[in-house]
N, C-alpha and C positions, 0 to 999 in steps of 0.2 A: 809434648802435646800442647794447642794450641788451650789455652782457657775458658772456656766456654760459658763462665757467672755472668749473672747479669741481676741489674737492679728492676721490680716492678710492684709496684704499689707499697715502695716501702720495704720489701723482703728481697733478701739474697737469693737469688735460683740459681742452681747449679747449671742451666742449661735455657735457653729460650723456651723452649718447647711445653708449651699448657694443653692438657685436654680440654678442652670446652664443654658446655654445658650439652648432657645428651645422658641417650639410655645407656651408657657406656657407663657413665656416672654416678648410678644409681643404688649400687650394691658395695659392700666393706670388699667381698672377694672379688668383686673386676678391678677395683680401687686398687689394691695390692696388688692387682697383674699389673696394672698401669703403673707403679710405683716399679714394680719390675726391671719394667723394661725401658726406664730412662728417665722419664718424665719427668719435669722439674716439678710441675704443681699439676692439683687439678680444681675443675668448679663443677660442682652440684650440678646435680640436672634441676633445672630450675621448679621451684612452687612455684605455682600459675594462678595469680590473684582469678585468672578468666575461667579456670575450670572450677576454682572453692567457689562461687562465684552459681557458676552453672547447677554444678550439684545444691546449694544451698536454695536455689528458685525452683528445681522441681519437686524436693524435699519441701519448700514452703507450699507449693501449687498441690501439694497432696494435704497436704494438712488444712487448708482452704474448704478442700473437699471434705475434710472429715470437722469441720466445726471446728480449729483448735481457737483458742483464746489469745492476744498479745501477748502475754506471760508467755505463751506458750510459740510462740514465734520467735520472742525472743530468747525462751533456749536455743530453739532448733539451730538458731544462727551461730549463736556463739559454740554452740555443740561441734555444729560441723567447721567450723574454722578454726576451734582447736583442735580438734582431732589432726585435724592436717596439718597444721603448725607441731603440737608434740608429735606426731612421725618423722617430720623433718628434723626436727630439734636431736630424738635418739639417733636418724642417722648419722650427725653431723658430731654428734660423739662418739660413735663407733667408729667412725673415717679416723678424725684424730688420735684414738688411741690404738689404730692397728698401721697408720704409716706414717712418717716422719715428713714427707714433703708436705708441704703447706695445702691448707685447704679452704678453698674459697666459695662460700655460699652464695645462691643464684636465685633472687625472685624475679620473676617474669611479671610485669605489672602495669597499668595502664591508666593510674588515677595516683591522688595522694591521700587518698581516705581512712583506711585503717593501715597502711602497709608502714608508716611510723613504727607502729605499737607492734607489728608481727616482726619486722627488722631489730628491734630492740629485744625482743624475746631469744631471736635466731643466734644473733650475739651474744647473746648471754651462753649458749651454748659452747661460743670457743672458738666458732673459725678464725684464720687468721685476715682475712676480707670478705669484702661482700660486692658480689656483681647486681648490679641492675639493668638487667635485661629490657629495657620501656621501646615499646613500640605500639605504635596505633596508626593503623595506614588513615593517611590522610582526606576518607572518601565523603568526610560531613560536608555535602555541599555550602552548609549555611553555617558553617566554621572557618574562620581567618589560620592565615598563615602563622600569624603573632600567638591566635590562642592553641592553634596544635602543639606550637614549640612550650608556651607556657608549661603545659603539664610535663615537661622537663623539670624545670627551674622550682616547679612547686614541689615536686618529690625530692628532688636533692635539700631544697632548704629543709621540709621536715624531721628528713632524715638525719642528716648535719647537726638538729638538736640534741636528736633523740639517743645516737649511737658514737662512738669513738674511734670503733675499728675502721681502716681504710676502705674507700666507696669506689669504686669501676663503674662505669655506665658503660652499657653494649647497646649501641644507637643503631635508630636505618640511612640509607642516604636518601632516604625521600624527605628534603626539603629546597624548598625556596629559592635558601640563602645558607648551606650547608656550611662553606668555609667558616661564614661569621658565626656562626650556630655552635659548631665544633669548640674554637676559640671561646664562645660566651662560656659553655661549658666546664671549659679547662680552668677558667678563671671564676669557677665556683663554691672552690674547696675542695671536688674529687680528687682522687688521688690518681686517677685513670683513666683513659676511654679505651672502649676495644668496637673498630672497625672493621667490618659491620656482623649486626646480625643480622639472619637467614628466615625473611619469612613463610609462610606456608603460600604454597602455590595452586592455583585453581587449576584443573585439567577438565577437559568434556568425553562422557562417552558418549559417544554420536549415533549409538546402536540402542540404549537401554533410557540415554537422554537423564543421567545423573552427573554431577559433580564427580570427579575426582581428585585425587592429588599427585601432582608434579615435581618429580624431580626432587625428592624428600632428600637426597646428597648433594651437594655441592660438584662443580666440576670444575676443571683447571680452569678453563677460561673464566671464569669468575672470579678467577685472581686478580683482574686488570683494574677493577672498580678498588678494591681494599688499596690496592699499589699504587693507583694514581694519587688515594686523598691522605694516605700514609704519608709520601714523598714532599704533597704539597703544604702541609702543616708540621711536617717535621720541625722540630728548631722554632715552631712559631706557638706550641698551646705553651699550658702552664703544668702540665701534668703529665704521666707516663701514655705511651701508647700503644696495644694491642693488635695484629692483626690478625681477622680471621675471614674465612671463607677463602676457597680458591687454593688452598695450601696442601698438594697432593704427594711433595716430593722435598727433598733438599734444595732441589734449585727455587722451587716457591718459597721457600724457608726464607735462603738466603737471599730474594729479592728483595723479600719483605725488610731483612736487616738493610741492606742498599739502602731504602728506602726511608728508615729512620726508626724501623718499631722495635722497641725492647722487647716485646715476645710475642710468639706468633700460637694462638690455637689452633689446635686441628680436632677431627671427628669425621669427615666421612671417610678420610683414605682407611682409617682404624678399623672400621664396618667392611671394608671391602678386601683389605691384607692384612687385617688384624692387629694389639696393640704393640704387638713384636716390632713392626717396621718403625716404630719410635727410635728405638738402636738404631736402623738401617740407617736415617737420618739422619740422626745426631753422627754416626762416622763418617759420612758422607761431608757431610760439616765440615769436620775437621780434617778430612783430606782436599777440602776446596782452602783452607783458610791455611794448611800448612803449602800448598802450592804456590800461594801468593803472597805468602810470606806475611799474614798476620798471625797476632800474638793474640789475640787475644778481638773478642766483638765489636770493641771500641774503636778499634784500629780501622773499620768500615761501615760502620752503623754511621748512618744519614751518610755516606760517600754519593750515593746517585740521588738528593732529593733534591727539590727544587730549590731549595736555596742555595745548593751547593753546585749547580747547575750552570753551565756558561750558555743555555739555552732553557730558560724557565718557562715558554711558548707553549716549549713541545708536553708539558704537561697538563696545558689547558686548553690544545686543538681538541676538536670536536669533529673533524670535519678529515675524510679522507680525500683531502686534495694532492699530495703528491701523489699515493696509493693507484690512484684512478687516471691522474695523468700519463701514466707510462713513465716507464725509467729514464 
């Protein structure tokens, strides 16, 4: 049988294949099904600096109402963000002590304010990494380009002080200057990037005239965005590479490997044919890789990316010009 280890953030996996962060994630017993059924690792469903955050302003806008004191604000604050911080903390030692593949913790975050001091807490727990989920869509009219990407740069440094365990960032592709951006990153001390996270999507009811949400899974075609900037930075950051989104099947798997990423997350196919199909793919794997006669990942990991490429173009058209001109 063809070998299927692989190096990422540091740790040995037995297999490319990571759950990402989601409700899949969230309990010791799915955790073990997913240990089950293949999985090399997995990552927390992320704390969400936006929702401790949200609950902690209407919990203060009630207290406001009721006369409390500063004293008394500043329990409420710290109240409600440890509460949330120690619930995460026992999950994250109940995950380790009931399965042996690695486990990677995940804040969802969008400043560099306290998320230091809650990072170093999380860590003391045990995992064996920590993902940083940072996303802020770019909609501050009277905000630069330079100071959007800043709140990168400034989390990772505080972070980098404060904690020792290996750092993953799960970025969006909404910038600028993404290629240089990726790059600046890698050459920051993380140990990781994972390409891209999945943001939440506005939908319209045109009957009732409220917001709704779009498209809460991922779908194949959304593979092409993670595959082009996978391919195009291959061989070019300073640090391991992730891909997610788009990743439905083995053949999104193994583009992704083409393409140059040490491991690939998945999470919506899981929600729609369950965590079993983790197997389905991992054999499928290896009947693709004993076919062509690799031994092992390495043997074709970054084979199709751009640097490897006798046409490095065709990774940076934009434009469906031959498509349109006829055959």
């Amino acid at each position: 049988m063809a070998d299927l280890t692989t190096k990422y953030l540091g740790l040995t996996l037995k297999n490319p294949i990571i759950i990402g962060s989601s409700g899949l994630t969230d309990s010791v017993e799915m955790i073990k099904k997913i240990e089950e059924s293949g999985a090399a690792a997995v990552v927390l469903k992320s704390i969400f600096e936006e929702e401790i955050l949200l609950e902690a302003d209407i919990t203060l806008d009630a207290a406001v109402k009721d006369g409390f004191t500063a004293e008394a604000f500043d329990y409420y604050d710290y109240k409600i963000k440890n509460d949330n911080l120690s619930k995460y903390i026992s999950l994250i030692k109940e995950v380790k002590a009931a399965v042996s593949i690695p486990v990677i913790a995940s804040i969802n975050c969008t400043s560099s304010h306290e998320w230091p001091y809650f990072a170093k807490k999380i860590t003391e727990a045990g995992p064996d990494a920590l993902e940083l989920n940072i996303f802020s869509l770019p909609t501050k009219l009277n905000k630069t380009a330079s100071e959007n990407e800043k709140v990168y740069y400034d989390i990772v440094e505080k972070l980098k002080k404060n904690i020792s365990i290996p750092i993953s960032l799960k970025i969006s592709y909404y910038s600028s200057n993404l290629g240089a951006q990726i790059l600046k990153l890698s050459e920051s001390g993380i140990s990781g990037l994972v390409l891209f996270n999945r943001s939440f999507s506005p939908d319209f009811d045109i009957d009732n005239f409220t917001v709704t949400t779009s498209n809460v899974l991922s779908k194949v075609d959304e593979l092409s965005i993670s595959l082009r900037w996978v391919a195009i930075m291959s061989g070019r950051v300073k640090c391991d590479i992730a891909a997610s989104t788009g990743v439905h099947d083995a053949e999104g798997l193994i583009k992704q490997i083409l393409a140059g990423a040490d491991t690939v997350q998945i999470v919506s196919v899981l929600y729609e044919k369950g965590v079993g199909y983790v197997r389905t793919m991992l054999e499928e794997l290896q009947k693709w890789m004993e076919k062509h006669d690799f031994k092992n990942l390495d043997d074709f990991r970054g084979k199709m990316s751009q640097s490897k490429s006798d046409d490095p173009a065709l990774y940076e058209r934009v434009q469906f010009m031959k498509y349109f001109r006829g055959k």
